[in-house]
Structure formats: C-alpha cells, structure tokens
C-alpha positions in Angstrom: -39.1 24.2 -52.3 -40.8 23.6 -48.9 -39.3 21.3 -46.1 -40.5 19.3 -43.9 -41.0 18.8 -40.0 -42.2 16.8 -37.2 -43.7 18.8 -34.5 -43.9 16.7 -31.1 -47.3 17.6 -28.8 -49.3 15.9 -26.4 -52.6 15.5 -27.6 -54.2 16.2 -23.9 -52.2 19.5 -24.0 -52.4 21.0 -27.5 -53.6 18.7 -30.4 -54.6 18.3 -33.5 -57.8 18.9 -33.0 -57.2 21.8 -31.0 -55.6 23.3 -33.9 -58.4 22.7 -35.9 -60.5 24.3 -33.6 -58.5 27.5 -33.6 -59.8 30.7 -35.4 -59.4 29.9 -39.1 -57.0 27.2 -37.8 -53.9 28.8 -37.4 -52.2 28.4 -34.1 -49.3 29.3 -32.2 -46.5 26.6 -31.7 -45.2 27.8 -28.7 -43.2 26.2 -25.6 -40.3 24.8 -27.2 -37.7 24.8 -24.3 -34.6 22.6 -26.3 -31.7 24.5 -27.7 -31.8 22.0 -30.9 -35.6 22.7 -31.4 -35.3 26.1 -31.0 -32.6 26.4 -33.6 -34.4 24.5 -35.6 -37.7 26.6 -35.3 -35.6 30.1 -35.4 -32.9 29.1 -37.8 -34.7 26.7 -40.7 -38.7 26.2 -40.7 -39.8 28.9 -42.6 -43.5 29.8 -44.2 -44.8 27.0 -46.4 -43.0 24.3 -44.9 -44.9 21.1 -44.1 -45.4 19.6 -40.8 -46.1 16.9 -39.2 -48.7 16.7 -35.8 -47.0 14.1 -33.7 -49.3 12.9 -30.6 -46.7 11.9 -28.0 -46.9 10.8 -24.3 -50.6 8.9 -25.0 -52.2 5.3 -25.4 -50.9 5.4 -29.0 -48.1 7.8 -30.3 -47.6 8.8 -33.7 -48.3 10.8 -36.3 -51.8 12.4 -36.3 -52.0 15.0 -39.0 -50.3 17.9 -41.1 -50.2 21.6 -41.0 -47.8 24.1 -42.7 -46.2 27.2 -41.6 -48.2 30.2 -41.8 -45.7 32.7 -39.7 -41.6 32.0 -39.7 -40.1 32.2 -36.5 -40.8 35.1 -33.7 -40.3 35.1 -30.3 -42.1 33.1 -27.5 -44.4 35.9 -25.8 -44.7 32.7 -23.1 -40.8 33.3 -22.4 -41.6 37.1 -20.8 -44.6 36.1 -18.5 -44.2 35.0 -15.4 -47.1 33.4 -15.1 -46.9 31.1 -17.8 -45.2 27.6 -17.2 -42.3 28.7 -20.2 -41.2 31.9 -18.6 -37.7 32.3 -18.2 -36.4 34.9 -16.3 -33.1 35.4 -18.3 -35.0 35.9 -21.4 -35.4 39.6 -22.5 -37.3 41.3 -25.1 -34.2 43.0 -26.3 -32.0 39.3 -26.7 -35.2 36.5 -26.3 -34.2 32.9 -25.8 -37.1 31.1 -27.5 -39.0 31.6 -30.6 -42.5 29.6 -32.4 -43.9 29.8 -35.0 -47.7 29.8 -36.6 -49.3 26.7 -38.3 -52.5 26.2 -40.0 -54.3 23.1 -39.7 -54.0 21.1 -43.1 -55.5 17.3 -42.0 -56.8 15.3 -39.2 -56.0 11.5 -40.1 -58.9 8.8 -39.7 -56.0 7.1 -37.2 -52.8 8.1 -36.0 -50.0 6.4 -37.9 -48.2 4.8 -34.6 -44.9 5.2 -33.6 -45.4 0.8 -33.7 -45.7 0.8 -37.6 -43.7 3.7 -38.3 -40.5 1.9 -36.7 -41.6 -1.3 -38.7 -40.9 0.4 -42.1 -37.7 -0.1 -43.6 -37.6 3.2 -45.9 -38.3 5.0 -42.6 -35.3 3.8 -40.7 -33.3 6.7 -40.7 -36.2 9.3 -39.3 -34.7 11.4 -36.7 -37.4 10.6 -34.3 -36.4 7.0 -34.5 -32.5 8.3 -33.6 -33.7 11.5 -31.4 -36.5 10.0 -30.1 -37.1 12.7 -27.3 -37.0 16.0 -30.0 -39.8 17.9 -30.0 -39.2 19.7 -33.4 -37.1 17.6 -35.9 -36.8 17.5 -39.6 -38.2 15.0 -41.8 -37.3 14.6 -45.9 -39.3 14.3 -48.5 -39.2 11.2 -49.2 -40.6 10.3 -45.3 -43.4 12.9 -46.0 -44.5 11.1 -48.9 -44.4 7.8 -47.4 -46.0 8.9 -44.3 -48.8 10.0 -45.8 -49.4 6.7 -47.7 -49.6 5.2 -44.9 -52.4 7.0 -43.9 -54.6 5.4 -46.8 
C-alpha cells in the first residue's frame, strides 16, 4: 500500500510546472536541509508513494498538483558541490547528510487548492501542515489525499 506526502516548493524556484517540463517528467527533489524532512525522505517515502506539490511562499499557497515517487531515497549530489547553494562542507560521500528523491509528474490542478480553504475543512484539521506549518516534506493519510483531491473538482 502506497503513502502519502506533501512536498513544500516555491513555485518561482521549482514548480509544478517545472516538473512537468522535465524529460519524461521525472525530477529530482533535492535541497531538503531539515533533519525531520530528511528522515522522512531517507527513512519512509519510498517508490510508488503519492505526493502532494505544495506551492509555498506565493500570492496564493496551497496545493497545486500530484506526483509519485519514481526513485526511493539517495543522496543529495547538491550536498558535495561547493558551488551549489545546499553544499555542506561536513557532508561526505562516504557518511552524506542529505538525501532526495525522484518524482514523476502525475497532475497540474486547474487552481491551487489554498492553504485559505484547506484550513477551512473540518476533516482536514489534523494535517501536519496545519500543526508543522514550516515542514517542507510531511506525511499526509489517506483519508486527506482523497479529500484533497475532491476538492480539486
């Protein structure tokens, strides 16, 4: 049985439509720099799970598509070069710090399901984005999935 996961982005950085303009559009999910995230990536989010494309610091957060997981967790090539903004020097190839995954675009919405309506709905209360607002990789259960998605129709 799959899970389930929000994955936080800003759209003006990597979006969904930037995944679905990736080749065949699978793309890396990369940059995670928060221990609980990382866990969560290395530890639990595994091929076939479903995910949520959250838009975050924009005009209107929310929820702006679903991808799955095409590639279980590996670690963040960002993390060795020291060039890229995610380096980290105490990382080594040997005992690496930070991991991502691959996901393959699955759907754009028409509109975003905002963060406005989402908190609004009473069977969506306990979603850890509304508790751990601030996570960029966080689990969501079936049940949210589901509804989610209706609320896209």
């Amino acid at each position: 049985m799959a899970n389930y996961w929000l994955f936080k982005s800003e759209p003006d950085e990597y979006g969904i439509e930037d995944l679905r303009k990736e080749r065949d559009g699978v793309g890396r999910w990369n940059g995670i720099r928060n221990y609980q995230a990382r866990n969560f990536l290395r530890d639990e989010v595994v091929v076939g799970d479903g995910v949520l494309i959250y838009h975050s610091q924009c005009k209107v957060p929310g929820v702006a598509g679903t991808a799955k997981v095409v590639k279980a967790a590996y670690p963040d090539p960002a993390q060795f070069d020291s060039a890229s903004d995610y380096f980290d020097p105490k990382a080594t190839r040997e005992t690496p710090r930070w991991f991502c995954v691959d996901i393959q675009f699955d759907s754009a919405f028409d509109e975003v399901v905002p963060l406005k309506a989402i908190k609004q709905q009473e069977p969506l209360g306990e979603m850890v984005l509304l508790k751990q607002g601030r996570l960029s990789i966080q689990p969501v259960t079936a049940k949210e999935w589901k509804y989610i998605l209706k609320m896209t129709s």
